[in-house]
C-alpha positions in Angstrom: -16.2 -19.5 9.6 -12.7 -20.1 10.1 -12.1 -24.1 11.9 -10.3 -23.6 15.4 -7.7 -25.9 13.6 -7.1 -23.6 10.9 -5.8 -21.3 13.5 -3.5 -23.7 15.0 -2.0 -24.6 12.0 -1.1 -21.0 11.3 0.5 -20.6 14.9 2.2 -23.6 14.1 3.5 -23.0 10.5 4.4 -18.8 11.7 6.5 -20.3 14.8 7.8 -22.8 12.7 9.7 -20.0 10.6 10.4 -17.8 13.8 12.3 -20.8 15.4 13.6 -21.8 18.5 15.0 -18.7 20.8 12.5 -16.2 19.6 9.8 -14.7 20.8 6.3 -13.0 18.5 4.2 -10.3 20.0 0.8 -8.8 18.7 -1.5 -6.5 19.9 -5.2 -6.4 19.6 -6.7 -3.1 18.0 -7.8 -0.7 20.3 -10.7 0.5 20.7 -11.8 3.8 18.9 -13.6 6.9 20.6 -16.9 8.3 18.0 -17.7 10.8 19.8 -18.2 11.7 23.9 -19.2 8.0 25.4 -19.7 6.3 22.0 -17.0 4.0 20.5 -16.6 2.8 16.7 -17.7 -1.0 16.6 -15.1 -2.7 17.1 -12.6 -5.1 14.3 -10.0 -6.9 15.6 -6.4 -6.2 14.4 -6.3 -8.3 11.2 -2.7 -9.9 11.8 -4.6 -11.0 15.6 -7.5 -12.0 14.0 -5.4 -14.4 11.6 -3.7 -16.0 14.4 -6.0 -16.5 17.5 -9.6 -15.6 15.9 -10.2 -14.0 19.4 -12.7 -11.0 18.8 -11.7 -8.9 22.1 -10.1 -5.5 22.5 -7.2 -5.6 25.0 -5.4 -8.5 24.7 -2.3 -9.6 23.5 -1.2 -13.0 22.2 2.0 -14.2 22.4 3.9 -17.2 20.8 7.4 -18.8 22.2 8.4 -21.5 19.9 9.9 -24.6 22.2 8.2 -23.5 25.8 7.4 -26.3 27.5 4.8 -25.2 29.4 2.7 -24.1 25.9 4.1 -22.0 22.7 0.9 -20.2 22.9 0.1 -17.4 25.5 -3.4 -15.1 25.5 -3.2 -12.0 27.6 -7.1 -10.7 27.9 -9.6 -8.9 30.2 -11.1 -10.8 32.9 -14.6 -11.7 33.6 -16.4 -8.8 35.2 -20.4 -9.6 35.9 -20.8 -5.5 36.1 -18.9 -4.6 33.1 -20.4 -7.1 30.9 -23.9 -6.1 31.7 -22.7 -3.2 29.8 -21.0 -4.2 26.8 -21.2 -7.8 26.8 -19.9 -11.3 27.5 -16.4 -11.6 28.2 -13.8 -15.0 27.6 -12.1 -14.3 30.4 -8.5 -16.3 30.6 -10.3 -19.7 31.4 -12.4 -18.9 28.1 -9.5 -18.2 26.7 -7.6 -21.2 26.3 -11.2 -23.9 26.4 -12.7 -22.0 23.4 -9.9 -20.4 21.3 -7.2 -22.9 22.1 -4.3 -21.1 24.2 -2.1 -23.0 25.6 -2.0 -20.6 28.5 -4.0 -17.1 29.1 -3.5 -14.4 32.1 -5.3 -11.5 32.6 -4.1 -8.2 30.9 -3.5 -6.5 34.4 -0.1 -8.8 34.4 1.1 -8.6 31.2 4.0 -6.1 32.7 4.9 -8.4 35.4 4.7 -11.7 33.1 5.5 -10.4 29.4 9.3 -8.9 30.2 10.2 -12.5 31.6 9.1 -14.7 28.6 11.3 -12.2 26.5 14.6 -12.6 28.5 16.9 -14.2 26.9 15.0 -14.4 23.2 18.0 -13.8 20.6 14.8 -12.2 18.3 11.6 -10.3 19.0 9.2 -10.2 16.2 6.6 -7.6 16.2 5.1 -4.8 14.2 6.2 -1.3 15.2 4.2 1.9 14.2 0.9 0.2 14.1 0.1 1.2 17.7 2.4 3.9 19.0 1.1 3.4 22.8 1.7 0.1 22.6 5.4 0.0 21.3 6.2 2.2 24.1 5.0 -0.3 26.6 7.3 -2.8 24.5 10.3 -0.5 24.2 9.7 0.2 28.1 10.0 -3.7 28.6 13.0 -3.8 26.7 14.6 -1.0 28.5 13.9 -2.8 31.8 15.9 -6.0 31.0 18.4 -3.9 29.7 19.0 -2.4 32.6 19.4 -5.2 34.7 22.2 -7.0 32.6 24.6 -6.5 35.6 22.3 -9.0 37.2 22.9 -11.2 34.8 19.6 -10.9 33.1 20.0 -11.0 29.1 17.5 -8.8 27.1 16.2 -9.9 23.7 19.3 -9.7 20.8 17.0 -7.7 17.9 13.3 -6.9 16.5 12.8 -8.3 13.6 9.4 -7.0 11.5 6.7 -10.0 12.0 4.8 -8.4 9.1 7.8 -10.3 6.8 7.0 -13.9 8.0 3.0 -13.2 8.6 1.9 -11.0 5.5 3.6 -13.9 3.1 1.1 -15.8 4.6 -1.8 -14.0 4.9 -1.3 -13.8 1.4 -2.0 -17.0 0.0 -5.2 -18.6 1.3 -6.3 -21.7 2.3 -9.6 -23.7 1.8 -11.7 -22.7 4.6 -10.6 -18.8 3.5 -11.5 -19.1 0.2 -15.0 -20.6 1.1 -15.6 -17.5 3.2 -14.3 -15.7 0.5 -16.9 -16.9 -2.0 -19.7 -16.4 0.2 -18.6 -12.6 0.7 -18.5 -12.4 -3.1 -22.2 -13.9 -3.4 -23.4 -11.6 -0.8 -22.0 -8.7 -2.2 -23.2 -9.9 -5.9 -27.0 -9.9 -4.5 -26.0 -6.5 -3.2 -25.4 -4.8 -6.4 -27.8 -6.7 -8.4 -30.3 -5.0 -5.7 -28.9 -1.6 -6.4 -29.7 -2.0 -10.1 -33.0 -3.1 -9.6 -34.0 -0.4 -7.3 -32.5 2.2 -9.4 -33.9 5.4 -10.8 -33.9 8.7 -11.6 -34.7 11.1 -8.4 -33.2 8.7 -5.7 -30.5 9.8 -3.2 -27.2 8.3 -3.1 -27.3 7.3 0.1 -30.7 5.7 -0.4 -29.2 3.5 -3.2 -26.0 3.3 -0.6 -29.0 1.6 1.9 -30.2 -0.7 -0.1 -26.9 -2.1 -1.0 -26.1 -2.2 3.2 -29.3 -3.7 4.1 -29.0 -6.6 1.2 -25.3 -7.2 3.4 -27.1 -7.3 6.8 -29.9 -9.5 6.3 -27.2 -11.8 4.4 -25.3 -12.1 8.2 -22.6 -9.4 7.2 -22.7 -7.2 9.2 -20.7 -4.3 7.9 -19.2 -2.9 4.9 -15.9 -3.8 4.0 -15.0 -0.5 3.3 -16.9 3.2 3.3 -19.5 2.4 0.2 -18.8 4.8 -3.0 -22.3 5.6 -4.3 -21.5 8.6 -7.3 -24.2 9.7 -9.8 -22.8 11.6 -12.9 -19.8 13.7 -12.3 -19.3 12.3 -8.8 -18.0 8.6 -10.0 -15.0 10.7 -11.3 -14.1 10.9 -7.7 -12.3 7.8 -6.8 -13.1 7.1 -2.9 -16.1 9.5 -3.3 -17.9 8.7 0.0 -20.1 11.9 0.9 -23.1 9.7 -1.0 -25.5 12.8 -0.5 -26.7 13.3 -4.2 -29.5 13.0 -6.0 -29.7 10.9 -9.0 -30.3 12.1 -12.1 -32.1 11.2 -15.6 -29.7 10.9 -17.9 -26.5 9.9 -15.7 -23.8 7.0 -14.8 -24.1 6.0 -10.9 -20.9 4.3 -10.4 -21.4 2.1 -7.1 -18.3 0.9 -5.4 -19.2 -1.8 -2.5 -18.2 -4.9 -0.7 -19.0 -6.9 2.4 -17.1 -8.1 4.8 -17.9 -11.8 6.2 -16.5 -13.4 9.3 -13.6 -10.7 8.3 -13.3 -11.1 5.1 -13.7 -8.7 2.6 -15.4 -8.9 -1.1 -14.9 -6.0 -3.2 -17.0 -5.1 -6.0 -17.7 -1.8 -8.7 -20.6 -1.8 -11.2 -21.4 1.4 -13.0 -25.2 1.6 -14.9 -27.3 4.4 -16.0 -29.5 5.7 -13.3 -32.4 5.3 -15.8 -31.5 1.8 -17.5 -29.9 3.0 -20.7 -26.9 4.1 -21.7 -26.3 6.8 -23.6 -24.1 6.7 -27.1 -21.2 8.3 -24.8 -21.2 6.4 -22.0 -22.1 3.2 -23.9 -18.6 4.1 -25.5 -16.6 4.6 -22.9 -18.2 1.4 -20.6 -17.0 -1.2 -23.2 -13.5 0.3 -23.6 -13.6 0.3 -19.9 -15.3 -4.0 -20.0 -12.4 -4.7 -22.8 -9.5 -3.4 -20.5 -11.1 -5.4 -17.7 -11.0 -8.4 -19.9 -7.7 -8.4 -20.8 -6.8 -8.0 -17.4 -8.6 -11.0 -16.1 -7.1 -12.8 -19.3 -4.0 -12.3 -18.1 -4.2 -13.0 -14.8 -2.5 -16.6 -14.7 -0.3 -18.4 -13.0 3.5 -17.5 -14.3 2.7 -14.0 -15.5 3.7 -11.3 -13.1 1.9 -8.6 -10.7 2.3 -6.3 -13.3 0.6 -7.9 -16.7 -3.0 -7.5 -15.6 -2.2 -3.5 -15.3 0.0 -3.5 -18.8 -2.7 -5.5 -20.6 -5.3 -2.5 -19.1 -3.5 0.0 -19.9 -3.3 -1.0 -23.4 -6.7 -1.6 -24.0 -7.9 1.8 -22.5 -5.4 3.6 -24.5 -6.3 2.3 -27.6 -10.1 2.6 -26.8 -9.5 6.8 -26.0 -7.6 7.3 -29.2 -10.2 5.3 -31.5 -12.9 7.8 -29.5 -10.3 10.9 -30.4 -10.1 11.6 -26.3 -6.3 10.9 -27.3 -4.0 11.9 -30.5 -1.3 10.1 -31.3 0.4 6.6 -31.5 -0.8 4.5 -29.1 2.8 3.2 -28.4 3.9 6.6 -27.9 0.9 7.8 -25.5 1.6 4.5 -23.2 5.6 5.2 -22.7 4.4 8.4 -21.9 1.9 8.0 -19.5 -0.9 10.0 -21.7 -3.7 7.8 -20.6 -3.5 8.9 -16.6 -5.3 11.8 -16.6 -8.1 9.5 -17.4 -6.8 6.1 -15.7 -5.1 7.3 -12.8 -4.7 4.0 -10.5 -3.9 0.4 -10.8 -5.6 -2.0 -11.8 -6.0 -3.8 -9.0 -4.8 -5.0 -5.2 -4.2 -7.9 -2.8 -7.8 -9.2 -1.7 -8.3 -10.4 1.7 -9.1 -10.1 5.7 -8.1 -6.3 4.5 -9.9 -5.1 1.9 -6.3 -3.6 0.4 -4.7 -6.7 1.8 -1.3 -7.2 3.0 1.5 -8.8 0.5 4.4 -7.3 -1.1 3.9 -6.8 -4.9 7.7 -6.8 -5.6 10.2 -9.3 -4.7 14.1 -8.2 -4.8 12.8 -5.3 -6.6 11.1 -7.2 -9.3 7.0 -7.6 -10.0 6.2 -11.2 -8.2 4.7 -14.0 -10.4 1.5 -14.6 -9.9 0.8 -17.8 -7.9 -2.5 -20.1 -6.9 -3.8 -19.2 -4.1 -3.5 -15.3 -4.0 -7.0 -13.3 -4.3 -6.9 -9.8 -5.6 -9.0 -7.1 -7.5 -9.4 -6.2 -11.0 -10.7 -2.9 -11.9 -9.9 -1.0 -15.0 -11.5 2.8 -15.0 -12.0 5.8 -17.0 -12.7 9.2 -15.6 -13.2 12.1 -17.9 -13.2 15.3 -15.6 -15.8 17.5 -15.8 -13.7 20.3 -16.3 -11.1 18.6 -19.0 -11.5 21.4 -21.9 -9.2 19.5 -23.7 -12.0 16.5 -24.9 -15.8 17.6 -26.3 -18.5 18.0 -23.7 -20.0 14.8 -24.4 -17.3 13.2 -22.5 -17.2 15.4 -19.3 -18.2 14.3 -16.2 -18.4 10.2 -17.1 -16.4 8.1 -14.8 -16.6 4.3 -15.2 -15.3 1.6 -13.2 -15.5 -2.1 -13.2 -14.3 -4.6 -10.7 -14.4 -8.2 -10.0 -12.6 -10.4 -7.6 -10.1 -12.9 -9.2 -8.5 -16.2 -7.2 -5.4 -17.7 -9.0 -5.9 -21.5 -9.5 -3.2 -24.0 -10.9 -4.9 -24.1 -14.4 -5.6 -20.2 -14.6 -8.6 -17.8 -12.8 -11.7 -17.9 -10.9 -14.0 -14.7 -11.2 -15.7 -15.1 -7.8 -18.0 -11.9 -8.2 -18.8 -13.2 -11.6 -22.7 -13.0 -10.6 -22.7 -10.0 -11.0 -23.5 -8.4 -14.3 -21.6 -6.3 -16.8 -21.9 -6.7 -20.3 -24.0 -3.2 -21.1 -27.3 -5.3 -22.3 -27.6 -7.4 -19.6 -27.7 -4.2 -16.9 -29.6 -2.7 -19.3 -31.7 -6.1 -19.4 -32.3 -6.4 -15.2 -33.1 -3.0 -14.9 -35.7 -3.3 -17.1 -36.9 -5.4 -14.5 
């Protein structure tokens, strides 16, 4: 788990680059309706999350660089004996500041009587609009209010300035503690598809392979997916966020199995694709180590000084070389790669920010430019081919395979850590485990 420290210090570093004179403001996520009197479970707002660590739905936190009477402010729901019989133990404002360190917390029924005065006079508000539309009315309401009582001398805030700028710059680069949550997502959701393997075979149902995967998470203390688990047998694994998971299994097919954990909010994220009957076939076998090259390079050239874009180019290559030595392609592999030939078959990147998000927050350009990769940052590599299984344009042998491999990759100062590296993926080992 994240330290209470670790929190402070990133209240303290964000206000440090807010300064003086400003003023931040962040929701919590609301809660979501399933269906009549049934809510999703609840996950706190990621951004709220990163800076409090408080799990409740409506609150707001608040920071004021250079108040006096605290730089930290909690708005949350009070205790209520009869509501938490229901749904649980609340903080409370009092619980508020003892166990997740505010300087001061009110109850949410103020926060329109106290919230407008701590932004009077603030030359800068930063916030994120458009993530909440009820809740930037209520601060454009706020706003309007002050406004209208600058006759009375009363000075409303200068500008809005997006927090996501300041806060997603740091969300992207993480620190100890993160990275040793990190790594214990990764060897959960490694046992997870090393399960999947093992239990394997022909006749299954998706979603039964989807379970076992989900219960390995579970028993391991996460308690959910970090994203909707992709379980595709044959033809199906050509879908990229194929989620229905309602299949049966076949002899004689790929089952590509997308799936990560999430772990005291943060997420691992991890593909494997086997033969639903331990061996792959000539075609498959084919197309799965084009697919393990590309992935290779990728990781290879994912190193401190090379940019965003490298791993992706260094991908690219490799599959396109790999579907014209398999005739899937015709012509010069220079050629095919200006022109894009290869995305009918590699239609995505090769990978994305890891993090508290499972597509986590961080700007892959800077001034227009592919950023340099730097230690610290955690994303995705994950190289596919999908051969539709209606392309008339390759032989039938081909149609209907869709392969993906992903790890997770930390930049360190001398190069890469593979943290889902326990998982396997040279073609003999799977074969090898599910042998059992």
């Amino acid at each position: 788990m994240i330290p209470a420290r670790e929190f402070a210090r990133r209240r303290k570093e964000l206000m440090a680059l807010m300064g003086e004179g400003s003023i931040a403001i962040v929701a919590a996520a609301p809660e979501r309706p399933r269906s009549r009197d049934t809510l999703w479970p609840y996950r706190q707002d990621s951004d709220f999350w990163y800076l409090s660590g408080f799990p409740e739905p409506e609150a707001v936190l608040v920071l004021v660089p250079g108040r006096e009477q605290g730089e930290y402010l909690l708005f949350c729901r009070e205790r209520d004996p009869a509501r938490e019989l229901w749904d649980g133990p609340r903080a409370g404002p009092e619980g508020a500041k003892e166990h997740y360190g505010a300087d001061d917390a009110f109850p949410i029924d103020t926060l329109d009587d106290i919230l407008p005065g701590l932004m009077e006079g603030k030359g800068r508000i930063y916030c994120t609009l458009g993530k909440d539309p009820a809740f930037d009315q209520r601060l454009l309401g706020w706003i309007n209010r002050l406004r209208r009582q600058a006759r009375a001398g009363i000075s409303p805030p200068g500008e809005f300035v997006d927090l996501d700028h300041l806060l997603h710059e740091m969300r992207l680069f993480k620190s100890a503690a993160e990275l040793k949550v990190m790594r214990k997502a990764a060897e959960i959701t490694a046992r997870a598809h090393v399960r999947a393997m093992r239990a394997c075979r022909p006749g299954l149902y998706e979603y039964q392979l989807a379970a076992e995967i989900e219960h390995e998470f579970a028993m391991a203390g996460a308690l959910e997916p970090a994203y909707n688990t992709i379980v595709g047998g044959g033809a199906n694994g050509c879908i990229l966020h194929y989620t229905a998971n309602a299949a049966r299994l076949r002899d004689g097919d790929l089952v590509l199995v997308d799936a990560g954990c999430e772990y005291h909010h943060y997420a691992a994220d991890v593909t494997r694709t086997f033969p639903v009957n331990g061996r792959f076939t000539a075609e498959q076998r084919a197309l799965y180590e084009v697919v393990l090259a590309a992935q290779e390079a990728a990781i290879a050239a994912a190193v401190p000084g090379n940019h965003w874009n490298d791993p992706h180019d260094a991908s690219v290559r490799v599959i396109t070389e790999g579907l014209v030595e398999l005739g899937l392609l015709r012509g010069r592999v220079e050629e095919l790669v200006e022109q894009e030939a290869y995305k009918p078959f590699y239609p995505h990147r090769a990978g994305h920010w890891l993090g508290m998000d499972v597509h986590d927050v961080g700007d892959y350009k800077v001034d227009k430019r592919w950023r340099l990769l730097e230690p610290g940052m955690v994303f995705t590599v994950e190289p596919g081919i999908y051969v539709a299984p209606d392309n008339r344009k390759v032989a039938k042998k081909w149609r209907g395979i869709g392969i993906r491999i992903e790890d997770d990759v930390l930049l360190t100062k001398d190069g890469h850590e593979i943290l889902t590296a326990a998982v396997p993926k040279k073609a003999e080992e799977i074969e090898w485990l599910m042998k059992g």
